[in-house]
C-alpha positions in Angstrom: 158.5 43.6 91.0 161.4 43.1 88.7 161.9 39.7 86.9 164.5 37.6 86.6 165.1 38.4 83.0 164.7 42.2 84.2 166.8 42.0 87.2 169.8 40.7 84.8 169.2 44.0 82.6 168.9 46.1 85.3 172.3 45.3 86.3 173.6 46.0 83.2 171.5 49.4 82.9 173.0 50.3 86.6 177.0 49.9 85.5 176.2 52.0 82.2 174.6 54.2 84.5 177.7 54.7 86.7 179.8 55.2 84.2 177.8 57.9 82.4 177.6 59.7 85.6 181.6 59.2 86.1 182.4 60.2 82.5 180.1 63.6 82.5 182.4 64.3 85.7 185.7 64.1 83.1 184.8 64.9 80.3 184.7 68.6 81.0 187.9 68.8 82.5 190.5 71.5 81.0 193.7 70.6 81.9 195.4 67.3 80.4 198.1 66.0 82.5 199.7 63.2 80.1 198.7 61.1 82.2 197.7 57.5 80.0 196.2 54.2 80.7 196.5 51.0 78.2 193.6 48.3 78.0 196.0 45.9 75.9 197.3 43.9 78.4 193.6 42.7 78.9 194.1 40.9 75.4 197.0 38.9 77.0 196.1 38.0 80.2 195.7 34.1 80.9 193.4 34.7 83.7 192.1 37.2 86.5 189.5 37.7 89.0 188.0 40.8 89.2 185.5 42.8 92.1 183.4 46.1 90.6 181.0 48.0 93.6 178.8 50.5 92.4 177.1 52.9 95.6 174.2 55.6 94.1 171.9 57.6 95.6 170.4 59.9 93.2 167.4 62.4 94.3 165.5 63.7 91.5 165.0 61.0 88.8 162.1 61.7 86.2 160.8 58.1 85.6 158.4 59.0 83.3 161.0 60.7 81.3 164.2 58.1 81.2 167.3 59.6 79.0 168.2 57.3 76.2 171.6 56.5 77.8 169.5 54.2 80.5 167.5 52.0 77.7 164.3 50.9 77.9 164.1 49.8 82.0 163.4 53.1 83.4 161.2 51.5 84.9 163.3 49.7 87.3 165.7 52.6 88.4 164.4 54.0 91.1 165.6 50.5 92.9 168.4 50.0 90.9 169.7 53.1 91.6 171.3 51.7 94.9 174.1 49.7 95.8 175.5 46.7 93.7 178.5 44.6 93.4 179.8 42.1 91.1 182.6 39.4 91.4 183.8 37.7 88.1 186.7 36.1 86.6 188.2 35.0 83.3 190.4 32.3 81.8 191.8 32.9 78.2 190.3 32.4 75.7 186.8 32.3 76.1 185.8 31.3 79.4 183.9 34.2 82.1 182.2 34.4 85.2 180.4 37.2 87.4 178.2 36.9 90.0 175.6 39.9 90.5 174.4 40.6 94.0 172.0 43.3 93.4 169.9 44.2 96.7 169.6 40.7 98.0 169.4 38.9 95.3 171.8 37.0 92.9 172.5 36.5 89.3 175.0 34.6 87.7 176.0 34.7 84.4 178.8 32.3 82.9 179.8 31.6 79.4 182.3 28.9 78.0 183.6 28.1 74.9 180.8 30.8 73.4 177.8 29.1 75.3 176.2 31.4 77.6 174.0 30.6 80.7 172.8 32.6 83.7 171.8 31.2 87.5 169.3 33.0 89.4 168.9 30.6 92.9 169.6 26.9 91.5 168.3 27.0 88.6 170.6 27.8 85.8 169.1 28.4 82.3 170.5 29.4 78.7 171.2 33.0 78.5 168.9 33.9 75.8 169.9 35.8 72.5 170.3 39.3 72.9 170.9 39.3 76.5 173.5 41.1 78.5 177.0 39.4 77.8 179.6 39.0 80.5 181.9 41.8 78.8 179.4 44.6 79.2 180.5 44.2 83.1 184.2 43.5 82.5 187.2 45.4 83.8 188.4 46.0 80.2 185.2 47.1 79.1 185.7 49.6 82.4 189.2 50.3 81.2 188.3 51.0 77.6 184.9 53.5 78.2 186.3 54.8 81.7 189.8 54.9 83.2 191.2 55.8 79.4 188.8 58.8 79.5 189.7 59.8 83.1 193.2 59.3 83.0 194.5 62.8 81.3 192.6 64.5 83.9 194.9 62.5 86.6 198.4 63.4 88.0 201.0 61.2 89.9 200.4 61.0 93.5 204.4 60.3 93.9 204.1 57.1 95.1 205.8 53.9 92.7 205.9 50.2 92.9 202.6 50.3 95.2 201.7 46.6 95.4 198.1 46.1 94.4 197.5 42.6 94.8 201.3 41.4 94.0 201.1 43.8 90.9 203.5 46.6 91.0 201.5 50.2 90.3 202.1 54.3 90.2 199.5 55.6 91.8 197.1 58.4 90.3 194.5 60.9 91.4 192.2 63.8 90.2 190.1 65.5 93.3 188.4 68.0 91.1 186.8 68.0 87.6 183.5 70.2 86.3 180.2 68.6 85.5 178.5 68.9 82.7 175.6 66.9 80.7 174.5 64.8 84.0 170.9 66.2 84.0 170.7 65.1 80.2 172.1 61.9 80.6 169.8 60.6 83.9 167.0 62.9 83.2 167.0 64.9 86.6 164.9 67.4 87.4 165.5 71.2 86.5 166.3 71.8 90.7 168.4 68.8 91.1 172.5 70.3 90.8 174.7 68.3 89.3 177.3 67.4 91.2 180.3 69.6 91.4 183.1 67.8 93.6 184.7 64.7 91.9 187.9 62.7 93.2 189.3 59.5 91.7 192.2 57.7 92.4 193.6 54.9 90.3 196.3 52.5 90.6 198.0 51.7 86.8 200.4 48.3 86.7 204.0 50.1 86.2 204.7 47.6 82.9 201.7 47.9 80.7 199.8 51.0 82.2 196.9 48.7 82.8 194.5 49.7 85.8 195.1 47.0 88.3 192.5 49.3 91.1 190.2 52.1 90.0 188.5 54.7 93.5 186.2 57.4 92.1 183.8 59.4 94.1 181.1 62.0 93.4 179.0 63.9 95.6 176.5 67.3 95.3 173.7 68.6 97.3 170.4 70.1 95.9 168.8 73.0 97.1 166.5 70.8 98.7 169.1 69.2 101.1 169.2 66.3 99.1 172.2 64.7 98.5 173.1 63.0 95.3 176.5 60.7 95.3 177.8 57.7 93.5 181.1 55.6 94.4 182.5 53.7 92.0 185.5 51.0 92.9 187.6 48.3 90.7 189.7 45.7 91.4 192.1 43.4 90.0 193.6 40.4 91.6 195.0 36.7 90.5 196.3 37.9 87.0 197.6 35.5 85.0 196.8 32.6 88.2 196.8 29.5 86.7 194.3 27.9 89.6 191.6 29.9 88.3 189.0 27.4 86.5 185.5 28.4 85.3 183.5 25.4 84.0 179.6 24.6 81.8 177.2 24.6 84.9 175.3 21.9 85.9 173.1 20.5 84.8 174.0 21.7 81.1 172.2 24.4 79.1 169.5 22.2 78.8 168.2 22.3 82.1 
Protein backbone atom coordinates (compact mmCIF):
# COMPACT_ATOMS: atom_id res chain seq x y z
CA UNK A 1 0.00 0.00 0.00
CA UNK A 2 1.50 3.26 -0.82
CA UNK A 3 1.37 6.19 1.77
CA UNK A 4 0.32 9.42 1.61
CA UNK A 5 3.82 10.82 1.85
CA UNK A 6 4.70 7.96 -0.84
CA UNK A 7 1.81 8.51 -3.09
CA UNK A 8 3.04 12.30 -3.40
CA UNK A 9 6.69 10.92 -4.51
CA UNK A 10 5.36 8.54 -6.62
CA UNK A 11 3.85 11.21 -8.61
CA UNK A 12 6.74 12.93 -8.92
CA UNK A 13 8.86 9.58 -9.82
CA UNK A 14 5.97 8.89 -12.59
CA UNK A 15 6.39 12.48 -14.61
CA UNK A 16 10.41 12.05 -14.43
CA UNK A 17 9.65 8.75 -15.57
CA UNK A 18 7.72 9.94 -18.74
CA UNK A 19 9.92 12.25 -19.60
CA UNK A 20 13.02 9.95 -19.54
CA UNK A 21 11.18 7.60 -21.72
CA UNK A 22 10.15 10.68 -24.18
CA UNK A 23 13.67 12.09 -24.12
CA UNK A 24 15.55 8.50 -24.91
CA UNK A 25 12.97 8.65 -27.97
CA UNK A 26 14.85 12.19 -29.12
CA UNK A 27 17.78 12.14 -28.19
CA UNK A 28 18.98 9.86 -30.82
CA UNK A 29 17.53 11.55 -33.65
CA UNK A 30 19.95 12.63 -36.62
CA UNK A 31 18.46 15.12 -38.42
CA UNK A 32 17.99 18.76 -36.80
CA UNK A 33 15.34 20.71 -38.43
CA UNK A 34 15.88 24.34 -36.83
CA UNK A 35 13.10 23.98 -35.38
CA UNK A 36 13.30 25.98 -31.52
CA UNK A 37 11.21 26.38 -28.56
CA UNK A 38 11.73 29.31 -25.74
CA UNK A 39 10.79 28.67 -21.98
CA UNK A 40 11.24 32.58 -21.28
CA UNK A 41 7.99 33.68 -21.58
CA UNK A 42 7.24 31.33 -18.46
CA UNK A 43 9.36 34.05 -16.46
CA UNK A 44 6.69 36.66 -17.49
CA UNK A 45 3.55 35.23 -17.34
CA UNK A 46 1.04 36.85 -14.72
CA UNK A 47 -0.91 33.76 -14.51
CA UNK A 48 -1.98 30.31 -16.24
CA UNK A 49 -3.67 27.10 -15.74
CA UNK A 50 -2.19 24.29 -16.90
CA UNK A 51 -3.44 20.17 -17.52
CA UNK A 52 -0.37 17.35 -17.91
CA UNK A 53 -1.81 13.43 -18.60
CA UNK A 54 0.59 10.86 -18.48
CA UNK A 55 -0.81 7.11 -19.97
CA UNK A 56 2.04 4.05 -19.39
CA UNK A 57 1.89 0.63 -19.74
CA UNK A 58 5.26 -0.80 -19.61
CA UNK A 59 5.80 -4.88 -19.65
CA UNK A 60 8.99 -5.96 -18.36
CA UNK A 61 9.98 -3.77 -15.30
CA UNK A 62 12.91 -5.36 -13.02
CA UNK A 63 11.72 -4.08 -9.52
CA UNK A 64 14.36 -5.53 -7.77
CA UNK A 65 16.66 -3.70 -10.03
CA UNK A 66 15.30 0.07 -10.31
CA UNK A 67 17.64 2.44 -12.64
CA UNK A 68 18.78 5.42 -10.74
CA UNK A 69 16.77 7.79 -13.03
CA UNK A 70 13.45 6.49 -10.94
CA UNK A 71 14.99 7.21 -7.22
CA UNK A 72 14.48 5.31 -4.43
CA UNK A 73 10.40 4.25 -4.93
CA UNK A 74 10.94 1.38 -7.15
CA UNK A 75 8.99 0.01 -5.06
CA UNK A 76 5.87 1.67 -6.07
CA UNK A 77 6.18 1.44 -9.96
CA UNK A 78 4.61 -1.27 -10.89
CA UNK A 79 1.22 0.83 -9.93
CA UNK A 80 2.50 4.01 -10.76
CA UNK A 81 3.32 2.98 -13.97
CA UNK A 82 -0.32 3.71 -15.18
CA UNK A 83 -2.38 6.55 -15.95
CA UNK A 84 -2.19 10.03 -14.13
CA UNK A 85 -3.16 13.55 -14.58
CA UNK A 86 -2.54 16.71 -12.99
CA UNK A 87 -4.30 20.12 -13.08
CA UNK A 88 -2.43 23.25 -11.63
CA UNK A 89 -2.10 26.83 -12.01
CA UNK A 90 0.09 29.82 -11.19
CA UNK A 91 -0.17 33.52 -10.24
CA UNK A 92 3.17 35.58 -10.44
CA UNK A 93 5.16 35.69 -8.23
CA UNK A 94 4.99 32.99 -6.06
CA UNK A 95 1.72 31.54 -5.80
CA UNK A 96 1.01 27.47 -7.39
CA UNK A 97 -1.41 24.90 -7.39
CA UNK A 98 -1.77 21.17 -8.85
CA UNK A 99 -4.02 18.77 -8.07
CA UNK A 100 -2.74 15.02 -8.52
CA UNK A 101 -5.31 12.37 -9.42
CA UNK A 102 -3.27 9.34 -9.36
CA UNK A 103 -5.50 6.03 -9.76
CA UNK A 104 -8.39 7.18 -7.62
CA UNK A 105 -6.89 9.06 -5.38
CA UNK A 106 -5.91 12.77 -4.87
CA UNK A 107 -3.13 14.99 -3.76
CA UNK A 108 -2.86 18.50 -3.65
CA UNK A 109 -0.09 20.43 -3.30
CA UNK A 110 -0.24 24.36 -3.00
CA UNK A 111 2.38 26.84 -2.08
CA UNK A 112 2.03 30.69 -1.35
CA UNK A 113 4.30 33.28 -0.69
CA UNK A 114 7.15 30.30 -0.19
CA UNK A 115 4.84 28.22 2.32
CA UNK A 116 4.11 24.94 1.03
CA UNK A 117 1.20 22.55 2.06
CA UNK A 118 -0.23 19.44 0.47
CA UNK A 119 -4.12 17.97 0.82
CA UNK A 120 -4.71 14.39 0.61
CA UNK A 121 -8.87 14.13 1.42
CA UNK A 122 -9.58 17.15 3.85
CA UNK A 123 -6.91 17.25 5.59
CA UNK A 124 -4.25 19.62 4.52
CA UNK A 125 -0.86 19.46 6.17
CA UNK A 126 2.67 21.40 5.83
CA UNK A 127 4.51 19.97 3.02
CA UNK A 128 7.54 18.81 4.77
CA UNK A 129 11.22 19.83 3.90
CA UNK A 130 12.62 18.00 1.16
CA UNK A 131 9.44 17.13 -0.41
CA UNK A 132 8.41 17.38 -4.03
CA UNK A 133 7.93 21.13 -4.97
CA UNK A 134 5.15 22.25 -7.25
CA UNK A 135 7.81 23.04 -10.16
CA UNK A 136 9.00 19.58 -10.52
CA UNK A 137 5.44 19.12 -12.24
CA UNK A 138 5.23 22.53 -14.02
CA UNK A 139 4.85 23.20 -17.75
CA UNK A 140 8.16 25.15 -17.68
CA UNK A 141 9.92 22.55 -16.01
CA UNK A 142 8.28 20.40 -19.08
CA UNK A 143 9.32 23.03 -21.48
CA UNK A 144 12.88 23.36 -20.25
CA UNK A 145 13.85 19.28 -19.86
CA UNK A 146 11.39 18.22 -22.75
CA UNK A 147 9.89 20.23 -25.67
CA UNK A 148 13.53 22.23 -25.93
CA UNK A 149 15.08 18.77 -26.42
CA UNK A 150 12.41 17.55 -28.92
CA UNK A 151 12.01 20.46 -30.81
CA UNK A 152 15.04 20.16 -33.49
CA UNK A 153 13.80 16.88 -34.19
CA UNK A 154 10.29 18.60 -35.28
CA UNK A 155 9.22 20.21 -38.71
CA UNK A 156 6.27 22.62 -39.47
CA UNK A 157 3.14 20.95 -40.12
CA UNK A 158 2.14 24.15 -42.39
CA UNK A 159 -0.47 25.21 -40.42
CA UNK A 160 -0.12 29.15 -38.67
CA UNK A 161 -2.16 31.13 -36.24
CA UNK A 162 -3.82 27.72 -34.92
CA UNK A 163 -5.74 29.02 -31.87
CA UNK A 164 -4.86 26.97 -28.83
CA UNK A 165 -6.90 28.31 -26.19
CA UNK A 166 -7.07 32.11 -27.64
CA UNK A 167 -3.16 31.81 -28.12
CA UNK A 168 -2.06 32.01 -31.57
CA UNK A 169 0.42 28.83 -32.49
CA UNK A 170 2.51 27.12 -35.61
CA UNK A 171 2.00 23.88 -35.32
CA UNK A 172 4.85 21.14 -35.19
CA UNK A 173 5.40 17.38 -35.49
CA UNK A 174 8.02 14.58 -35.58
CA UNK A 175 6.33 10.87 -36.36
CA UNK A 176 9.69 9.09 -36.22
CA UNK A 177 12.79 9.14 -34.03
CA UNK A 178 15.26 6.02 -32.95
CA UNK A 179 15.47 4.77 -29.39
CA UNK A 180 18.15 4.40 -27.56
CA UNK A 181 19.12 4.01 -23.65
CA UNK A 182 15.34 3.09 -22.50
CA UNK A 183 16.29 -0.34 -21.16
CA UNK A 184 19.02 1.53 -18.98
CA UNK A 185 16.99 4.15 -17.89
CA UNK A 186 13.74 1.90 -16.59
CA UNK A 187 15.70 -1.14 -16.09
CA UNK A 188 13.73 -3.58 -18.55
CA UNK A 189 14.42 -6.79 -19.17
CA UNK A 190 17.07 -8.08 -21.78
CA UNK A 191 13.64 -9.44 -24.11
CA UNK A 192 11.67 -6.38 -23.58
CA UNK A 193 12.33 -3.97 -27.16
CA UNK A 194 12.41 -0.66 -26.78
CA UNK A 195 10.11 1.10 -28.53
CA UNK A 196 10.86 2.03 -32.01
CA UNK A 197 7.76 4.25 -33.41
CA UNK A 198 7.60 7.78 -31.84
CA UNK A 199 5.28 10.81 -32.97
CA UNK A 200 4.80 14.15 -31.26
CA UNK A 201 3.14 17.03 -32.10
CA UNK A 202 3.46 20.43 -30.52
CA UNK A 203 1.77 23.62 -30.76
CA UNK A 204 4.49 26.73 -30.09
CA UNK A 205 2.77 30.40 -29.28
CA UNK A 206 3.78 32.35 -32.70
CA UNK A 207 5.29 35.48 -30.41
CA UNK A 208 7.59 33.93 -27.90
CA UNK A 209 8.03 30.25 -29.25
CA UNK A 210 6.58 29.01 -26.01
CA UNK A 211 4.71 25.60 -26.12
CA UNK A 212 1.09 26.52 -25.43
CA UNK A 213 0.02 22.26 -26.25
CA UNK A 214 2.62 19.48 -26.29
CA UNK A 215 0.96 15.52 -28.03
CA UNK A 216 3.69 12.75 -27.92
CA UNK A 217 3.14 9.18 -28.29
CA UNK A 218 5.26 6.04 -28.09
CA UNK A 219 4.44 2.54 -28.66
CA UNK A 220 6.65 -1.05 -29.26
CA UNK A 221 5.74 -4.58 -28.94
CA UNK A 222 7.96 -7.36 -27.40
CA UNK A 223 8.53 -10.56 -28.68
CA UNK A 224 6.19 -11.79 -26.17
CA UNK A 225 3.13 -9.89 -27.61
CA UNK A 226 3.39 -7.44 -25.09
CA UNK A 227 2.89 -4.04 -25.73
CA UNK A 228 4.74 -1.26 -24.11
CA UNK A 229 3.37 2.53 -24.75
CA UNK A 230 3.29 5.86 -23.05
CA UNK A 231 1.20 9.08 -24.11
CA UNK A 232 2.22 12.05 -22.93
CA UNK A 233 -0.12 15.45 -23.38
CA UNK A 234 0.30 19.29 -22.17
CA UNK A 235 -1.74 21.99 -22.04
CA UNK A 236 -1.90 25.57 -21.63
CA UNK A 237 -4.92 27.74 -21.03
CA UNK A 238 -5.89 31.23 -19.17
CA UNK A 239 -2.37 32.85 -19.63
CA UNK A 240 -1.96 35.96 -18.22
CA UNK A 241 -6.05 35.69 -16.72
CA UNK A 242 -6.29 37.95 -14.19
CA UNK A 243 -9.41 35.79 -12.39
CA UNK A 244 -7.07 33.24 -11.54
CA UNK A 245 -6.54 33.36 -7.55
CA UNK A 246 -4.74 30.62 -5.50
CA UNK A 247 -4.94 31.19 -1.78
CA UNK A 248 -3.17 29.61 2.05
CA UNK A 249 -5.62 26.57 2.61
CA UNK A 250 -7.67 26.29 5.36
CA UNK A 251 -7.26 25.82 8.15
CA UNK A 252 -3.53 27.21 7.97
CA UNK A 253 -0.35 25.15 7.97
CA UNK A 254 -0.92 24.48 11.35
CA UNK A 255 -3.57 22.14 11.02
Amino acid sequence: MITNRRLTWAVVVGVAAALAIVLAACSDSEEDSGVSASCEAFDEFTSYRYSISVKMQLPGLQPGAPAPALGTYSDSLAALLSNFKIDGAYVAPDRRQALLDFQGAQVELREVSHQRWERFGDDWAPLAEGAPTIDDLSPQQVCTDLVQALAPGMASTGAEDVDVYGVATQHYASDQANVAGLRDLLGLTEDTDMPEQFAAEAWLASEGDWPARLTMKSRATDPSGSTAAVEFQMELRDVNDSSIAIDSPAPAAGG
